[in-house]
HTML snippet that shows the backbone in 3Dmol.js (N, CA, C, O; Angstrom):
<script src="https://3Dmol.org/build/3Dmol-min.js"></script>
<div id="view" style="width:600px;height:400px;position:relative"></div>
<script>
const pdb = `
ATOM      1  N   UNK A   1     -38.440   5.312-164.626  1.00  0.00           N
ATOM      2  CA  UNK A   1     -38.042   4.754-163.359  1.00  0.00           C
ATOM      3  C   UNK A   1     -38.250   3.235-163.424  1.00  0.00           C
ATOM      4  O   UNK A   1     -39.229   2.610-163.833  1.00  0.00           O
ATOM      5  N   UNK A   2     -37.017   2.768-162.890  1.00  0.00           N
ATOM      6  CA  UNK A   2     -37.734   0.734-163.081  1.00  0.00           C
ATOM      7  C   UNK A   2     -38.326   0.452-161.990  1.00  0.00           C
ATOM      8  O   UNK A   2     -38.511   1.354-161.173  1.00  0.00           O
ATOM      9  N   UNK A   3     -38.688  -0.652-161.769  1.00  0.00           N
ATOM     10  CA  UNK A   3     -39.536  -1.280-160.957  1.00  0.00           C
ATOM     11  C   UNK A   3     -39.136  -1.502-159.542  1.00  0.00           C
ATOM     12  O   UNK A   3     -39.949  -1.509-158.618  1.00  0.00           O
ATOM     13  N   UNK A   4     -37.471  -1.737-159.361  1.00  0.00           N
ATOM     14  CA  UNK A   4     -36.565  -1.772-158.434  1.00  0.00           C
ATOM     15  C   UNK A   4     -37.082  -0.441-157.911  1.00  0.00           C
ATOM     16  O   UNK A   4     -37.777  -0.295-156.905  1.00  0.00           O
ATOM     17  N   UNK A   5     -36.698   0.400-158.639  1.00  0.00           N
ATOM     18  CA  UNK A   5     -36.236   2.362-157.773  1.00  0.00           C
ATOM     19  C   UNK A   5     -37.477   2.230-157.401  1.00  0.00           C
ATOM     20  O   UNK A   5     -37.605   2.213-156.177  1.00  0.00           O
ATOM     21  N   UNK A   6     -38.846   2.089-158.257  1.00  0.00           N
ATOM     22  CA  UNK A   6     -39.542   2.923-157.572  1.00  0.00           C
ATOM     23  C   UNK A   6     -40.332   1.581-156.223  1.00  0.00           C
ATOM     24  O   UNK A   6     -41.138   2.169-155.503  1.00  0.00           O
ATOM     25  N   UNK A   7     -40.244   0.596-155.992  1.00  0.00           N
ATOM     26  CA  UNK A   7     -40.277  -0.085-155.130  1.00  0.00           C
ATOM     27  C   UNK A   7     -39.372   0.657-153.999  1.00  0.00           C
ATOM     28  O   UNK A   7     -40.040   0.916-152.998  1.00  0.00           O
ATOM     29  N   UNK A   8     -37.951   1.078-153.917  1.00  0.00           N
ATOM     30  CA  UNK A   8     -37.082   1.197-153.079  1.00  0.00           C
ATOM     31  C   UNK A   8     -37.705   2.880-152.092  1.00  0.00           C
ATOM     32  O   UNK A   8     -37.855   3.053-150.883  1.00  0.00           O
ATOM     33  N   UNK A   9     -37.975   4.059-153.545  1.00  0.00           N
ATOM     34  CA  UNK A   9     -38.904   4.980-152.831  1.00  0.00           C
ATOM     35  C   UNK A   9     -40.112   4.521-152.292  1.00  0.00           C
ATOM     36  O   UNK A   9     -40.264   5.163-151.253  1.00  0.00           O
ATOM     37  N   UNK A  10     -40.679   4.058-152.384  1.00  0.00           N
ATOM     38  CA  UNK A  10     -41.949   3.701-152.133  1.00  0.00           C
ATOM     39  C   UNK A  10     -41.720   3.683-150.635  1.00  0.00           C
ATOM     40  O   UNK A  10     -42.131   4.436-149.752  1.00  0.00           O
ATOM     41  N   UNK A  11     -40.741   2.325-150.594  1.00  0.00           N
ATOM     42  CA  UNK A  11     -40.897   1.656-148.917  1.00  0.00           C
ATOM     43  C   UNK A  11     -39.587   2.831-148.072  1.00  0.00           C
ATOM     44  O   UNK A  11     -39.240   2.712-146.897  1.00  0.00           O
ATOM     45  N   UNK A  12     -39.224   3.568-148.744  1.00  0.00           N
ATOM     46  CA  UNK A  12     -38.910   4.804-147.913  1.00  0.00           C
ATOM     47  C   UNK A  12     -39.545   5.590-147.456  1.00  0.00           C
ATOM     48  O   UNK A  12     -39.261   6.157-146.401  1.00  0.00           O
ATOM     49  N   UNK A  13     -40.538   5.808-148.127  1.00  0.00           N
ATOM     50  CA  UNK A  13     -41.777   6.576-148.365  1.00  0.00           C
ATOM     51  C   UNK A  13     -42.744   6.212-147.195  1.00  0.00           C
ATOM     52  O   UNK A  13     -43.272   7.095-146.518  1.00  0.00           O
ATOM     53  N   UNK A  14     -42.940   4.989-146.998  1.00  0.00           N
ATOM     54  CA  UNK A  14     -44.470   4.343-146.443  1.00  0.00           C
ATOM     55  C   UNK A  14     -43.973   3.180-145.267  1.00  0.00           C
ATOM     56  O   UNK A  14     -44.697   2.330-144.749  1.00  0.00           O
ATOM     57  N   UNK A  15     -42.538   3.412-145.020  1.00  0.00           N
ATOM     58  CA  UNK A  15     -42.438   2.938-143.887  1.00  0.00           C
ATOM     59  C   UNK A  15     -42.146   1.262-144.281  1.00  0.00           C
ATOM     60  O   UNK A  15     -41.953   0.411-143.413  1.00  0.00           O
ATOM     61  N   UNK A  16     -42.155   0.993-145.683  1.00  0.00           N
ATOM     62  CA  UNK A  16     -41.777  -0.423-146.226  1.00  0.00           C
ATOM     63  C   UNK A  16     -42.542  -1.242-146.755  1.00  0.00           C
ATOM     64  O   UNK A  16     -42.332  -2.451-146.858  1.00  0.00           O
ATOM     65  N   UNK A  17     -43.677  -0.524-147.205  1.00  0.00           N
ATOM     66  CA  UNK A  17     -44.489  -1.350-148.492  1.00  0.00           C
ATOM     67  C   UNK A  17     -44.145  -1.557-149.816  1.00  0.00           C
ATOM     68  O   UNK A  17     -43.898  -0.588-150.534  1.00  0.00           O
ATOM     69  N   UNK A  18     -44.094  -2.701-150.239  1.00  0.00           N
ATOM     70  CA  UNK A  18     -43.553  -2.776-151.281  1.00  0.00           C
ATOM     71  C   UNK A  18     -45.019  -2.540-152.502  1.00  0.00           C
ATOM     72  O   UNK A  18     -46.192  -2.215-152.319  1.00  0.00           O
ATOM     73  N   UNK A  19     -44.274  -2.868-153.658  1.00  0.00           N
ATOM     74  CA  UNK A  19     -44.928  -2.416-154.608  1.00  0.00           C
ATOM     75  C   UNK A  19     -47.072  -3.152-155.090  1.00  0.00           C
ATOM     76  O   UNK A  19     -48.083  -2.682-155.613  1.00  0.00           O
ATOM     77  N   UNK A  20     -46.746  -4.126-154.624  1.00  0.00           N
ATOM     78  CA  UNK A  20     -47.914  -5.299-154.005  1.00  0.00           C
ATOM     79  C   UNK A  20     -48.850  -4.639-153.423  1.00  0.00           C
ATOM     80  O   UNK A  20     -49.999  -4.451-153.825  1.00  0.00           O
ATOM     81  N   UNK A  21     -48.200  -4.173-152.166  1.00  0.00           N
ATOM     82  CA  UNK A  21     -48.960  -3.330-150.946  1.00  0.00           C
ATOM     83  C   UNK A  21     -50.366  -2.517-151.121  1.00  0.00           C
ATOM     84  O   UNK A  21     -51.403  -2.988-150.655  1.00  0.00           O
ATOM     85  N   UNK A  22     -50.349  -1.476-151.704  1.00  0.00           N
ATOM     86  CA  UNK A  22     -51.383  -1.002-152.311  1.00  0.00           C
ATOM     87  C   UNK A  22     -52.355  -1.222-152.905  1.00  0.00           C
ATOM     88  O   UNK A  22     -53.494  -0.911-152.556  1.00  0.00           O
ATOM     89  N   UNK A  23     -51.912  -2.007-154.259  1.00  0.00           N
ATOM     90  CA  UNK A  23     -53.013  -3.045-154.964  1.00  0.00           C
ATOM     91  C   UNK A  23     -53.590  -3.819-153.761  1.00  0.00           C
ATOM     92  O   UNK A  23     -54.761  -3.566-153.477  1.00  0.00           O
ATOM     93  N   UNK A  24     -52.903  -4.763-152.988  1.00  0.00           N
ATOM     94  CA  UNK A  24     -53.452  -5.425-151.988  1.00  0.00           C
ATOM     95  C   UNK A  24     -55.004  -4.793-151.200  1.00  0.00           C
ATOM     96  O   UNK A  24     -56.161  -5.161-150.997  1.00  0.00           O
ATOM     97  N   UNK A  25     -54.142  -3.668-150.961  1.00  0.00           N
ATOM     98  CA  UNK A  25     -55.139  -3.313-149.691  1.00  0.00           C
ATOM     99  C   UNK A  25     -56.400  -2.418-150.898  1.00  0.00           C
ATOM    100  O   UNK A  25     -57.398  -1.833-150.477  1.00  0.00           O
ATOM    101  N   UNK A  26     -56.151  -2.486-151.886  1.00  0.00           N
ATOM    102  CA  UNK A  26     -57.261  -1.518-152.149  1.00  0.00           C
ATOM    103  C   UNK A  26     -58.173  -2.766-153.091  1.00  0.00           C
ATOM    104  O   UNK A  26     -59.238  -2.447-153.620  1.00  0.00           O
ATOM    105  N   UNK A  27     -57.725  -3.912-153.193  1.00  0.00           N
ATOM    106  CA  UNK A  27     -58.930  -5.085-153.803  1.00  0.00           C
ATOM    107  C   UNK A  27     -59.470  -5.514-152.595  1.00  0.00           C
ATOM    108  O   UNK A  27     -60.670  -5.690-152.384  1.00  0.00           O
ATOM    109  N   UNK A  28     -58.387  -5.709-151.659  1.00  0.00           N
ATOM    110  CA  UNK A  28     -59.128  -6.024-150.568  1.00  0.00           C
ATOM    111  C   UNK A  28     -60.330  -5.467-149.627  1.00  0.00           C
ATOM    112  O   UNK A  28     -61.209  -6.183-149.150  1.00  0.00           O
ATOM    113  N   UNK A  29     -60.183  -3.681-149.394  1.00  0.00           N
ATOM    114  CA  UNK A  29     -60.944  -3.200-149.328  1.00  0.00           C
ATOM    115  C   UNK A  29     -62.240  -3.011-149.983  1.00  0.00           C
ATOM    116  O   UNK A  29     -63.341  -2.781-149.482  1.00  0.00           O
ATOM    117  N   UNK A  30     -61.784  -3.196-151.562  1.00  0.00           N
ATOM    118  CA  UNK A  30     -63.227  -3.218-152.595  1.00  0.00           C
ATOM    119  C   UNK A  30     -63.727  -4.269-152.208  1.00  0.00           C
ATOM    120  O   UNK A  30     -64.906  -4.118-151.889  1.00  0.00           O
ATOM    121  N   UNK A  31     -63.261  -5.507-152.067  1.00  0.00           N
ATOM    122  CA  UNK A  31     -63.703  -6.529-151.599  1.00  0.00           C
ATOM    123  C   UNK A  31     -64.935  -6.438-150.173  1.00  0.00           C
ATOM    124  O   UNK A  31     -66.136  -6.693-150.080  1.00  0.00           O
ATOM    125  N   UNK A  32     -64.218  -6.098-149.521  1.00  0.00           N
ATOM    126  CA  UNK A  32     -65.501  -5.747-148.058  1.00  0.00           C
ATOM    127  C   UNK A  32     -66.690  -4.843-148.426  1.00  0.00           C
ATOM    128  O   UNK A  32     -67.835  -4.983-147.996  1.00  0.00           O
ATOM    129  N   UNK A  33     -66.074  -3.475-149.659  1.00  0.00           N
ATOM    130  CA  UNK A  33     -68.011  -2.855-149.840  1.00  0.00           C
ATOM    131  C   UNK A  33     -68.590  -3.726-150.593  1.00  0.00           C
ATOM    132  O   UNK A  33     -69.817  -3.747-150.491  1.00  0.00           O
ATOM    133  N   UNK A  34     -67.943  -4.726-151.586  1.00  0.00           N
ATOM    134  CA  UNK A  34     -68.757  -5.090-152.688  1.00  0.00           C
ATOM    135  C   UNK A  34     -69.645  -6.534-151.948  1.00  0.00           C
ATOM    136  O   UNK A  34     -69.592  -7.445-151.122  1.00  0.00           O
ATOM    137  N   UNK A  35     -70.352  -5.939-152.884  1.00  0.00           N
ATOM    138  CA  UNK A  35     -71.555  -7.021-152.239  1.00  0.00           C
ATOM    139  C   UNK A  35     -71.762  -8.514-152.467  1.00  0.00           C
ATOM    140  O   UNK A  35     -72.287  -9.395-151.786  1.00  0.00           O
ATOM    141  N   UNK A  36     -70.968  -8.488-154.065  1.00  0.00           N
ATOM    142  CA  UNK A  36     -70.732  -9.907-154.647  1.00  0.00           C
ATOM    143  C   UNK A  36     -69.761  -9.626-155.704  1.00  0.00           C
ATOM    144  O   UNK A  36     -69.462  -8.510-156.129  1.00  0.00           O
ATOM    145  N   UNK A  37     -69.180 -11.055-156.185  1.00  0.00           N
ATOM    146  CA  UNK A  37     -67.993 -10.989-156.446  1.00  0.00           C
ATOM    147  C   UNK A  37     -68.310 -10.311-158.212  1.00  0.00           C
ATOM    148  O   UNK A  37     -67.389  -9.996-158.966  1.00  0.00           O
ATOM    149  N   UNK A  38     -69.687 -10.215-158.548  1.00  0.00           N
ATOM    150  CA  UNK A  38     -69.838  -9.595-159.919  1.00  0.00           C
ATOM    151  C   UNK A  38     -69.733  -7.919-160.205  1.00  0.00           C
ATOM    152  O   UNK A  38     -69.619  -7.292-161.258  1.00  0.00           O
ATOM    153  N   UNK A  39     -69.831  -7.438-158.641  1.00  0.00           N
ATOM    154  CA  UNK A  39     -70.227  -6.462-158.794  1.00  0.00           C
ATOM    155  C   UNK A  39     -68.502  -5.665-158.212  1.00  0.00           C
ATOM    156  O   UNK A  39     -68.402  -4.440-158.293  1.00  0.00           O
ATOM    157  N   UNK A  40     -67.227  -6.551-157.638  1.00  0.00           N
ATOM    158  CA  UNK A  40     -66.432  -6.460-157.018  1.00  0.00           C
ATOM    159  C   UNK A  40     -65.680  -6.272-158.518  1.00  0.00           C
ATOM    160  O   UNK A  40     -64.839  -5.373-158.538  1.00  0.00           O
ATOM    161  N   UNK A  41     -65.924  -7.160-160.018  1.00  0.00           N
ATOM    162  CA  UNK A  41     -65.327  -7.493-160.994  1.00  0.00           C
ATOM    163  C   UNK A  41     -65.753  -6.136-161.733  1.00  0.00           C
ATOM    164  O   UNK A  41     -64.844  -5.529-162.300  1.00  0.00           O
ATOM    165  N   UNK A  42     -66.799  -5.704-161.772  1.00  0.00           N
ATOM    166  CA  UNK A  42     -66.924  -4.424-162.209  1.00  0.00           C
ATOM    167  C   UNK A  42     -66.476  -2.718-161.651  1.00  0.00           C
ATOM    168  O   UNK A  42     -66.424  -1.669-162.293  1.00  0.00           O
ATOM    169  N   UNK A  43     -66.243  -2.971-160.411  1.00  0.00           N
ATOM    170  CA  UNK A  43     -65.393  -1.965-159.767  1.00  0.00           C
ATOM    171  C   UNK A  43     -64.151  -1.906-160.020  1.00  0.00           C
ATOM    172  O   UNK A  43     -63.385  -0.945-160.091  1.00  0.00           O
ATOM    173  N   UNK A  44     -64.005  -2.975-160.149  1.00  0.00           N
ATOM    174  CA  UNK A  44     -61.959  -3.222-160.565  1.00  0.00           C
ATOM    175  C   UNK A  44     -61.761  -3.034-161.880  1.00  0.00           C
ATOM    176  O   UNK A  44     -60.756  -2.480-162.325  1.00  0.00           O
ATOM    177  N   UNK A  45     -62.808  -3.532-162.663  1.00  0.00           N
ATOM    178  CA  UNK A  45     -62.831  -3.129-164.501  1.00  0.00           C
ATOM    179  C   UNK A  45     -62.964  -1.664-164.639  1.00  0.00           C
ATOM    180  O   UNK A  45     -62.177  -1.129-165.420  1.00  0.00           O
ATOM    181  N   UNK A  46     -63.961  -0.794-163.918  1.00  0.00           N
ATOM    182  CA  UNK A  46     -64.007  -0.010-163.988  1.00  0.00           C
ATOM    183  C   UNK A  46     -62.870   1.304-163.716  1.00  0.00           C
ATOM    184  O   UNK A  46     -62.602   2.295-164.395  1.00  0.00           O
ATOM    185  N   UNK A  47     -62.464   0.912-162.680  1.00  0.00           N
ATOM    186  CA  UNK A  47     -60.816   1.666-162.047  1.00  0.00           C
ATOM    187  C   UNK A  47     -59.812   1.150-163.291  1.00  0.00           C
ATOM    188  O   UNK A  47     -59.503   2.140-163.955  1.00  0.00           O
ATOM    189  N   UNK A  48     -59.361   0.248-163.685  1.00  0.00           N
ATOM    190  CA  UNK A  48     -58.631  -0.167-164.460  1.00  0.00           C
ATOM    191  C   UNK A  48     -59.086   0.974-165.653  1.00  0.00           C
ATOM    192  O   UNK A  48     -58.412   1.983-165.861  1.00  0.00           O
ATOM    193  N   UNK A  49     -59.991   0.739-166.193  1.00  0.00           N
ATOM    194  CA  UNK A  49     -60.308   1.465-167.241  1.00  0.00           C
ATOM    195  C   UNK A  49     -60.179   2.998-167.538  1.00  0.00           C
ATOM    196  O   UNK A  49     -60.212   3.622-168.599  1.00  0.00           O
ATOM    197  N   UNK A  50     -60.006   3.428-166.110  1.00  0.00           N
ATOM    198  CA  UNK A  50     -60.034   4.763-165.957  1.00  0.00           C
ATOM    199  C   UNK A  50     -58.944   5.561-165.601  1.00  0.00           C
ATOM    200  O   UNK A  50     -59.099   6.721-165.219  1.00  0.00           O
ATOM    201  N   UNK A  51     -57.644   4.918-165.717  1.00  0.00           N
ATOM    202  CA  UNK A  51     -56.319   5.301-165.706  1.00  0.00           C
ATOM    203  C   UNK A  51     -55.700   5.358-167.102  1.00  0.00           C
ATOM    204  O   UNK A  51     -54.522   5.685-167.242  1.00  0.00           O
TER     205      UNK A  51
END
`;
const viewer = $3Dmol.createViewer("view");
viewer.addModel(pdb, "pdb");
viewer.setStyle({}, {cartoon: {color: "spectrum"}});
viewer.zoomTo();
viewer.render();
</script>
């Protein structure tokens, strides 16, 4: 699937978030539990790593 289609389901899907959207809200959210930005860099290394 390219990047177009699945952008185009997506915001059919979710009412019009694009592909950004998600990532956004979910650093951002890590952002508010994490306590500092070292420990924010290891949550995100860690998720990354685990896909």
């Amino acid at each position: 699937m390219t990047y177009r289609t699945a952008e185009r389901h997506l915001g059919a899907a979710t009412d019009g978030w694009n592909l950004h959207d998600p990532r956004h809200s979910r650093l951002t959210h890590a952002g508010e539990d994490a306590p500092n930005a070292d420990e924010l860099t290891a949550r995100m290394t860690s998720d990354r790593d685990s896909t």
